[in-house]
MINU-19187 format. One record per residue (C-alpha): residue number from 1; chain; z, y, x. Coordinates in Angstrom, 1 decimal. Last residue first. Layout:
N
SITE|NUM|A|Z|Y|X
...
This chain:
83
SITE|83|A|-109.1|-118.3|-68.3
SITE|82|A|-111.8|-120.5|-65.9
SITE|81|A|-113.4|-121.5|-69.3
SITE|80|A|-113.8|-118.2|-70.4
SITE|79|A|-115.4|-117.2|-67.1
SITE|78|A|-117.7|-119.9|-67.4
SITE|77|A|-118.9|-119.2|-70.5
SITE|76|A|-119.9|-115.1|-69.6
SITE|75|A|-120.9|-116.4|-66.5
SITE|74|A|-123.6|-118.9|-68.8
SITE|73|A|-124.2|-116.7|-71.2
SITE|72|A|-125.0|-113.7|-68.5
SITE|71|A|-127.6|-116.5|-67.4
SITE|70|A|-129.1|-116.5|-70.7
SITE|69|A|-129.4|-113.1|-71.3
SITE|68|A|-131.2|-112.7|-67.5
SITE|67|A|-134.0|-114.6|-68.4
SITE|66|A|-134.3|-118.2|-66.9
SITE|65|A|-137.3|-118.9|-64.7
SITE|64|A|-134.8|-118.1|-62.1
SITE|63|A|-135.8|-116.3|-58.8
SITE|62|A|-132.5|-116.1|-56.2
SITE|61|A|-131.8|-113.5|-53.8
SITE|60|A|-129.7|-114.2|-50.6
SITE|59|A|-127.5|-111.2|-49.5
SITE|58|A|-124.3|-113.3|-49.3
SITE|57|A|-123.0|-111.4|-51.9
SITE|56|A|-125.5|-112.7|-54.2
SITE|55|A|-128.4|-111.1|-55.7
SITE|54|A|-129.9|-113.1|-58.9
SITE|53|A|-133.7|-111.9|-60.0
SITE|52|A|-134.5|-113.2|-63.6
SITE|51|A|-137.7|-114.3|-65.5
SITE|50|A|-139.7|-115.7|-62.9
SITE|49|A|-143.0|-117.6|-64.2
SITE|48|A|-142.7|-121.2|-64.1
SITE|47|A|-143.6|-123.0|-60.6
SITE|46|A|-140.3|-124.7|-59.7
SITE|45|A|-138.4|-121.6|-60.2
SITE|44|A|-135.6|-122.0|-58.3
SITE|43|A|-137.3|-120.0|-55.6
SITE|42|A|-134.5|-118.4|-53.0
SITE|41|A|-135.4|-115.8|-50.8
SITE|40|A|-132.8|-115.2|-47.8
SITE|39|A|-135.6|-115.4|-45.1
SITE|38|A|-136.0|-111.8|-43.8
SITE|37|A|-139.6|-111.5|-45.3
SITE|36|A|-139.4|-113.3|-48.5
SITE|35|A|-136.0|-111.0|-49.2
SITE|34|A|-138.0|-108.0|-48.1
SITE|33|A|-140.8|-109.3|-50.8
SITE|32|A|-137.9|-109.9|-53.8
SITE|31|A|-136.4|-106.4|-52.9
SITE|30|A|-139.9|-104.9|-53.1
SITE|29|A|-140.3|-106.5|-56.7
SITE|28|A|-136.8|-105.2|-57.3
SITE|27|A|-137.8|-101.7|-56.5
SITE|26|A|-141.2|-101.7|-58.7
SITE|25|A|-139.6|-103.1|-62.1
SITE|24|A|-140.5|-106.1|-63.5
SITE|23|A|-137.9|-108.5|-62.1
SITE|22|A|-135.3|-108.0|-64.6
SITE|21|A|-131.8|-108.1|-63.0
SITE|20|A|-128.7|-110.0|-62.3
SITE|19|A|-126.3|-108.9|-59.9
SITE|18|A|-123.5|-109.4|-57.8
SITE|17|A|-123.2|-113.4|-57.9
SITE|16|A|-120.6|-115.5|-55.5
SITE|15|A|-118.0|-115.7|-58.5
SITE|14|A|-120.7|-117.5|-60.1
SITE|13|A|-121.4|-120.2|-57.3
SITE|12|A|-125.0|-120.9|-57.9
SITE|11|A|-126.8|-124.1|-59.7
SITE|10|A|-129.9|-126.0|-59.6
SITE|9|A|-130.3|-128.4|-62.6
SITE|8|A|-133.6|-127.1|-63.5
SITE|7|A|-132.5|-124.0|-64.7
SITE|6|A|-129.8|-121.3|-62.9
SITE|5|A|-127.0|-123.4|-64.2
SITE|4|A|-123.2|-122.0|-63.4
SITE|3|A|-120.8|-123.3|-60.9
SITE|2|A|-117.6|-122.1|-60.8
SITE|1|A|-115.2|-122.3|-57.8
């Protein structure tokens, strides 16, 4: 189990993340508002604007105020560190 930095110290499981996107585009920001709506919305934001939009396979979606380059750093770094 890897765990990867999504800012502010929270982290995710990476082999647990399907996706992640841009949150400007019209069907994400509907996937971030059914998310809101069923429950499985996750704000690690802690106020700053949201840069990225993590899906999980659990269904959960997670805001970062990270952008999405950065995050692929950190999977692309953990997966070397795994091999």
């Amino acid at each position: 189990m890897t765990l990867i930095d999504i800012g502010f110290g929270n982290r995710l499981v990476a082999e647990r993340i399907i996706s992640v996107v841009h949150p400007a585009s019209s069907p994400v920001k509907a996937m971030i508002g059914l998310a809101r709506e069923q429950g499985v919305l996750i704000d690690a934001t802690q106020g700053r604007k949201t840069e990225s939009v993590i899906v999980t396979d659990s269904n959960h979606v997670v805001l970062s105020y990270l952008t999405p380059e950065r995050i692929d750093q950190a999977l692309t770094k953990a997966e070397e560190e795994v091999q």
